[in-house]
N, C-alpha and C positions, 0 to 999 in steps of 0.2 A: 884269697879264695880263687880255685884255680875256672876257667870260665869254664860250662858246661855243655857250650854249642859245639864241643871240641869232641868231643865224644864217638867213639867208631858206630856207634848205633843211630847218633845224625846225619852219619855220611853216606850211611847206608841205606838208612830213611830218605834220604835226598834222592840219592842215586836210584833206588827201584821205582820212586813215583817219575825219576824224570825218563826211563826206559820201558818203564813194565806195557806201557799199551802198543808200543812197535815191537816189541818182540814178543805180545801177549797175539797180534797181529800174522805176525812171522810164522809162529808156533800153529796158531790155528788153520792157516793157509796152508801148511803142510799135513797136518796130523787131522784135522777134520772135524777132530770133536774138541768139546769145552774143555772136558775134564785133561785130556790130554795135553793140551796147552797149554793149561794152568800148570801141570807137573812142572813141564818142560821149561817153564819159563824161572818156577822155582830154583828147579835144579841149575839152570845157567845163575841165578843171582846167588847160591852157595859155592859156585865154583869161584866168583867175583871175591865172596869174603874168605876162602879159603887158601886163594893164588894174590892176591892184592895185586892184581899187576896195573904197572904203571905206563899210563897211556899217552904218546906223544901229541894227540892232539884230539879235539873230538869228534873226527872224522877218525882217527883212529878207534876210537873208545868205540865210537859206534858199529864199527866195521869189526871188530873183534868181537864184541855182542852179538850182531848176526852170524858171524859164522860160528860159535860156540852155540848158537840156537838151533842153525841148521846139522849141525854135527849131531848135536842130543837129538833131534827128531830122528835123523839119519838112523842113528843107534837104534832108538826105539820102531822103528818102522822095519827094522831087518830081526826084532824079536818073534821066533817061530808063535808065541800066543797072540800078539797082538796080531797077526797076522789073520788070525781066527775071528778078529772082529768086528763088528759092524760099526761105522763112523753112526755118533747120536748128536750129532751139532747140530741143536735146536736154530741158533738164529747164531750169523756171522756177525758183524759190526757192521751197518748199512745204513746208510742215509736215505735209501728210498725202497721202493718195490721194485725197481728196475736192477737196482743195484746188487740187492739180496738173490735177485733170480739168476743174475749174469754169476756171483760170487757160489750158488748151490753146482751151476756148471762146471764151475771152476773144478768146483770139490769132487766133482764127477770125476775128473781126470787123475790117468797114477799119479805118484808123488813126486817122480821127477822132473813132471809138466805143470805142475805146482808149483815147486820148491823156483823155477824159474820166475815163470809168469811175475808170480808174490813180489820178486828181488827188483823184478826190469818194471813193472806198471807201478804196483803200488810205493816200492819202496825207492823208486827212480833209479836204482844203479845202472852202469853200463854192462854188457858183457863181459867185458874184461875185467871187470870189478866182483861180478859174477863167478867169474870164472875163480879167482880169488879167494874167494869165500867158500866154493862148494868144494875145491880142488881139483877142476876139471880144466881142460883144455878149452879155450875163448870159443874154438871150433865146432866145439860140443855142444857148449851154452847156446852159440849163436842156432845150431840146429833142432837143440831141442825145445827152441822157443819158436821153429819155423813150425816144426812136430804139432808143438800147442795148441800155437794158434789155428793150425789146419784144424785140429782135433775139436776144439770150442767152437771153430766156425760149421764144421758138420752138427756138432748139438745143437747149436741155438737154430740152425738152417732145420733141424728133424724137428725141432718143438716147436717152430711156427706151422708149419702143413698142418 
């Protein structure tokens, strides 16, 4: 009797619990709402069972994850309807009150002061690693995280007064 842990529905069970909250993470930081990020993150783990691709390391695996995360955002945030709508992201993932308020700022900012911030704070990349993932030039990255941070430090500087 053939073992049954062998199974492509256990590897795939494996694999989305041991991804799904950094790229459920990923997803929201970009796109704003729940529902959105839930699609999003879907849709990257159907492309995972439909392409099988094999990952040389899990800095690899990882790194391909986000950038196929931030591409389906990408895609979906240049659709002329969703463009029409209002982000409804009840509560981000937050450990404190502090954290929830700095993260609602975040969400203030367009997406491609987002799709940074997300990669270099929370997710630790480098720039260049950045750059990588979005397809953007290191030069670009490096500025529109200068962009950001300006941008977050005028909000949180206008909602203390």
């Amino acid at each position: 009797m053939a073992d049954q842990s062998c199974r492509p529905e256990d590897w795939i069970e494996e694999f989305v619990l041991k991804h799904e909250s950094r790229l459920y993470r990923t997803a929201a930081a970009i796109m704003g709402n729940k529902a959105d990020a839930e699609d999003i993150v879907q849709e990257v783990f159907v492309k995972v069972m439909e392409k099988h691709p094999v990952f040389q390391s899990p800095e690899h695996e990882i790194a391909w994850l986000i950038r196929v995360t931030v591409n389906q955002c990408k895609s979906r945030l240049r659709l002329s309807w969703w463009k029409k709508t209002d982000p409804l992201l009840e509560s981000y993932p937050a450990q404190s009150e502090e954290q929830q308020h700095l993260m609602e700022s975040i969400l203030s900012l367009p997406a491609k002061y987002r799709i940074v911030i997300h990669l270099f704070y929370y997710e630790g990349y480098t720039t260049a690693e950045i750059a990588g993932i979005t397809g953007q030039k290191e030069s670009t990255v490096r500025s529109l995280l200068t962009r950001a941070r300006q941008k977050l430090r005028t909000i949180l500087q206008e909602e203390t007064l």
